[in-house]
N, C-alpha and C positions, 0 to 999 in steps of 0.2 A: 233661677235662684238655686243655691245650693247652701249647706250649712255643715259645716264640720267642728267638733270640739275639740277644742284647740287645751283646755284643761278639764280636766275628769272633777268628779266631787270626792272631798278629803274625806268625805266617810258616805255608810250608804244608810238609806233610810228607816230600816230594818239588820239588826246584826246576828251573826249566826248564834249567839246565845241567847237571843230575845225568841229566835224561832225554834231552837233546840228546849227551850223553857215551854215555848208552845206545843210542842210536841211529846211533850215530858219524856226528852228521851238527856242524859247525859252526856256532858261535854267527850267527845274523842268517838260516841256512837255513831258513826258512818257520816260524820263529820263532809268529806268531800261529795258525797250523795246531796248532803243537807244543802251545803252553801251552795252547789250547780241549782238546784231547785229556788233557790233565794235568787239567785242572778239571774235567773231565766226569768220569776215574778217583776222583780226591779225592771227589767228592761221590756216588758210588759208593757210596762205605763210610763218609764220616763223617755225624757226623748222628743225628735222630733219622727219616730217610727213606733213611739209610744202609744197604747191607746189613748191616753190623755191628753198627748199633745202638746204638753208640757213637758216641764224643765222640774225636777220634785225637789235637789239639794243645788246650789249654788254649785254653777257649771257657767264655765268662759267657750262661748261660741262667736263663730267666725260665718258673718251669712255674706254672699256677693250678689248682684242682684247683675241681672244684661241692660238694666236701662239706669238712665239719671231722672232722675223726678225734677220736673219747671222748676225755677224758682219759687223759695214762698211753700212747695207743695213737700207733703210725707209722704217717709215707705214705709208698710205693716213688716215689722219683725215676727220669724215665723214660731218662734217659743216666747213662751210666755211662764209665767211673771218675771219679768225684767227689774231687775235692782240696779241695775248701774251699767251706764256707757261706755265704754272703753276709750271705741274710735271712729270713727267714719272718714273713708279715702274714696278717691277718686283716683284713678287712672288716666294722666296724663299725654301729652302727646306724643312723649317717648317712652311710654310704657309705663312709667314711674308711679307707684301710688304715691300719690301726697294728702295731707291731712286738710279737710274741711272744716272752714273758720265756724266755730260758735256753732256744734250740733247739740239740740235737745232734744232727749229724750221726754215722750208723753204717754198718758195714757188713758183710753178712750172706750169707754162700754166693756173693762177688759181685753183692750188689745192696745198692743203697746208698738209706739211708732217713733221716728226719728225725723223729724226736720230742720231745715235752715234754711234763712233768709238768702243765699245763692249757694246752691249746689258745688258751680264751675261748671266748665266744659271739659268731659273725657275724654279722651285721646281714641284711636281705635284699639279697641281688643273686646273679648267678649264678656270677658266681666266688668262691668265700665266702674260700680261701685262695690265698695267691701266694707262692714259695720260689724265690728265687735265685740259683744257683751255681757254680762252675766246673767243667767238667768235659775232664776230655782227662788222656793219659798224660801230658802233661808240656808245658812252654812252649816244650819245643825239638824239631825233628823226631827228634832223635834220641833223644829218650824214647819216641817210638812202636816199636813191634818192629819189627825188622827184619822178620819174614817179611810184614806188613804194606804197609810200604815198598815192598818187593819184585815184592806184590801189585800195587800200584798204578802202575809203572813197568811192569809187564808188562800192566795192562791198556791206559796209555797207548798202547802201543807197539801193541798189536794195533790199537786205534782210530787209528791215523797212519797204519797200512801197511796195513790193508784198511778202504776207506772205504767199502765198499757190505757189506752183511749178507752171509753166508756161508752159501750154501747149498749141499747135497751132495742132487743129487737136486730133487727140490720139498720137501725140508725143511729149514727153517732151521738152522744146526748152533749151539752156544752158547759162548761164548767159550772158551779152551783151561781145560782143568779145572785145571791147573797152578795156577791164581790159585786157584781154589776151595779147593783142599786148605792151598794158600798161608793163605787167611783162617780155616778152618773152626773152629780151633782160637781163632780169637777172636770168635766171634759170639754173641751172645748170644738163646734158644732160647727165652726164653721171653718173655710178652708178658702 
């Protein structure tokens, strides 16, 4: 299984004047220090390298999987919340991906999956199927949860105002737990 995004989100879920506001510092004050510290929080948690495991703003991903699922049977798509299907292929015997008749998109104990009533037969190569889809709470930052949000302004902020690792003693200490408890309730446990 592999996943690549194939479209980025039209905005991000946090903006550099919302964290410049939080930091009560003025617009144009170390500005490119700010936003690195913002991007580096974002990419944090979104994603599927994210700690959440998730998808936070409406993002078109591309997952291919090395097997075909029976007939009748689904495949777990690896981000989540899924809002809409794009496509589902199959690789045919000359290589060719072509489109699979009538896939659904579902969604089960939150995890979000793709089936249909006959797959096809793949051709040989190593990705046999490929599934396209959008995934994120919503196209606008403010579909993400706030306690998310929150999360992520608060990790910015530790990474702007302590720029060297935090240590107590000779042991590293680990970001303030506050973010933790912040996200916990939106990560996703299993794999």
């Amino acid at each position: 299984m592999s996943l690549i995004r194939t479209v980025a989100p039209a905005v991000a879920p946090v903006t550099l004047a919302q964290l410049q506001a939080h930091l009560k510092l003025e617009a144009g004050e170390d500005d490119a220090q700010i936003q690195h510290c913002l991007d580096v929080a974002v990419a944090q948690f979104d994603g599927p390298d994210g700690e959440l495991g998730r998808a936070l703003i409406g993002q078109t991903w591309q997952e291919t999987f090395a097997a075909v699922p029976a007939s009748g049977a689904a495949v777990e798509l690896g981000l989540s919340p899924v809002s809409d299907l794009v496509s589902a292929q199959i690789v045919d015997a000359n290589g060719t991906w072509s489109d699979v008749v009538a896939p659904e998109l579902f969604e089960l104990g939150g995890r979000y999956l793709v089936s249909v009533e006959s797959w096809g037969i793949a051709g040989p190569a190593r990705d046999k199927l490929r599934i396209t889809y959008v995934a994120g709470f919503g196209a606008l930052a403010e579909d993400v949860p706030l306690p998310i949000r929150h999360a992520i302004l608060l990790f910015a902020t530790h990474l702007y105002r302590v720029r060297e690792p935090v240590v107590f003693g000779a042991a590293p200490v680990e970001v303030p737990l506050s973010i933790s408890r912040l996200v916990a309730p939106y990560k996703i446990w299993w794999s």
